[in-house]
C-alpha positions in Angstrom: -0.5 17.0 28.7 0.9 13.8 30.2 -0.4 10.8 30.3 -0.9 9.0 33.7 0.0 5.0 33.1 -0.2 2.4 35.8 0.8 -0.8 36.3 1.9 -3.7 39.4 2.1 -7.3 40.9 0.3 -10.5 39.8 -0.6 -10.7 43.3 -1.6 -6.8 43.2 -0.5 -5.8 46.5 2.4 -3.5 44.6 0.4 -0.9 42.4 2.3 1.9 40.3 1.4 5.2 38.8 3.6 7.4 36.8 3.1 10.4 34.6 5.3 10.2 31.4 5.7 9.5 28.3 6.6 5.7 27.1 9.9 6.3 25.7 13.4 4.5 25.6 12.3 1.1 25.8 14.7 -1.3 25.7 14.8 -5.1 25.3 17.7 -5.9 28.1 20.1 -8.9 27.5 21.9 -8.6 30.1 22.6 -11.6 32.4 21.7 -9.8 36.0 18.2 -9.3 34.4 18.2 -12.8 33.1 18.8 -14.1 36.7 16.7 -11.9 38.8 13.5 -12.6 36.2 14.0 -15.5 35.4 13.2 -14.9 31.6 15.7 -14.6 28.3 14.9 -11.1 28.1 13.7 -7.8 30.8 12.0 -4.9 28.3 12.3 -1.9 30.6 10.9 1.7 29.7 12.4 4.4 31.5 10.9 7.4 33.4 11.8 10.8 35.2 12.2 9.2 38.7 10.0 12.2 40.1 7.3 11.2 37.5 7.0 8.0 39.5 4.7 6.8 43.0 4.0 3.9 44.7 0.4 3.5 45.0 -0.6 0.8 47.4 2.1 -1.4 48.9 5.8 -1.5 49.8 8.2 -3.5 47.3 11.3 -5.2 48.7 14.8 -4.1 47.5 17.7 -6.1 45.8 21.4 -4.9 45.4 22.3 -6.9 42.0 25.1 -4.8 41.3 26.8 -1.9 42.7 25.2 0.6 40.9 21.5 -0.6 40.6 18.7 -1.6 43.1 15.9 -3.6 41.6 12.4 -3.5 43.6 9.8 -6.5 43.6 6.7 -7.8 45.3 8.0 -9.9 48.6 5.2 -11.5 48.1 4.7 -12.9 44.2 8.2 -12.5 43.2 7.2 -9.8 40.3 9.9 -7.7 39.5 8.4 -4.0 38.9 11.6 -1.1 38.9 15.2 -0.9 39.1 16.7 2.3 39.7 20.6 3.0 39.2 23.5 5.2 40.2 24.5 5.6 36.6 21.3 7.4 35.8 20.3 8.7 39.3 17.5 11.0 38.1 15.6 8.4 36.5 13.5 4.9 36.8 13.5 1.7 34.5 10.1 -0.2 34.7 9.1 -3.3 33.4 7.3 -2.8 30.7 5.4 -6.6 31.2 4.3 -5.0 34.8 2.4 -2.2 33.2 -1.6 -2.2 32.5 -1.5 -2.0 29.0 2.5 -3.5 28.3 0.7 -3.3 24.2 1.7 0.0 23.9 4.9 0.2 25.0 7.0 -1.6 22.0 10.5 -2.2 22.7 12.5 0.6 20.3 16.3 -0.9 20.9 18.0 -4.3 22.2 20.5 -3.6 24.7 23.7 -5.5 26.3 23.5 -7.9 23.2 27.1 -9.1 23.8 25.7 -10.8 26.7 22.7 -12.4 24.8 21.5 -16.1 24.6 23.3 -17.2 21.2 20.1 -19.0 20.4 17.8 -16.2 20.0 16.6 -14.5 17.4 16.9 -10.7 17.6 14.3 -8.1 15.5 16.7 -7.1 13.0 14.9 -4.2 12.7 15.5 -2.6 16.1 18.8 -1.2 17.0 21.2 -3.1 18.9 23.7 -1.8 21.6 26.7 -4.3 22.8 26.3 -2.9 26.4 24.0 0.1 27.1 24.1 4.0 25.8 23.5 6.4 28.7 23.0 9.7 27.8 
């Protein structure tokens, strides 16, 4: 069996449910992530994109790229999913938007050639230049 996780918004008018297991999360370096979060670094777990709903609200929608959409609360700003062409069957969430983020530890650092020179990676997770998608 499954397990159900949940997550959303500050503001809590997004809420999120999906049914899967917390796998391939990745600590993104990437400088589209840097500038739609805000932050030095996005974690993203990613899902079967069937595994995922939307359980109260509607998020807004961003274009960042030509192959990826990320979705947010219009009204906090919090960015929740991203969804991409490369990779159409699945979801990325962020993992700081879940419930219980604790139990979702990063297993990878991803699109390190793009990383802030002045931060310390965990030399014991693996690091990718760009991204590996199976």
């Amino acid at each position: 069996m499954t397990d159900t996780y949940s997550g959303g918004c500050h503001c809590g008018r997004l809420r999120y449910a999906f049914e899967a297991p917390l796998q391939d999360i990745a600590h993104c370096h990437c400088s589209i992530c840097r500038r739609t979060s805000g932050g030095i670094v996005t974690t993203w777990l990613t899902v079967p994109a069937q595994s995922f709903r939307w359980r109260s609200g509607e998020p807004a929608a961003y274009a960042s790229s030509p192959s990826c959409t990320r979705y947010f609360c219009g009204h906090c700003g919090c960015h929740l999913t991203l969804l991409t062409t490369l990779s159409p069957d699945s979801l990325d969430i962020t993992v700081a938007s879940l419930d219980l983020p604790e139990l979702a530890p990063a297993e990878r650092h991803i699109w390190v050639k793009s990383r802030l020179p002045w931060l310390q990676l965990d030399p014991h997770l693996p690091q990718e230049g760009e991204e590996f998608i199976p």
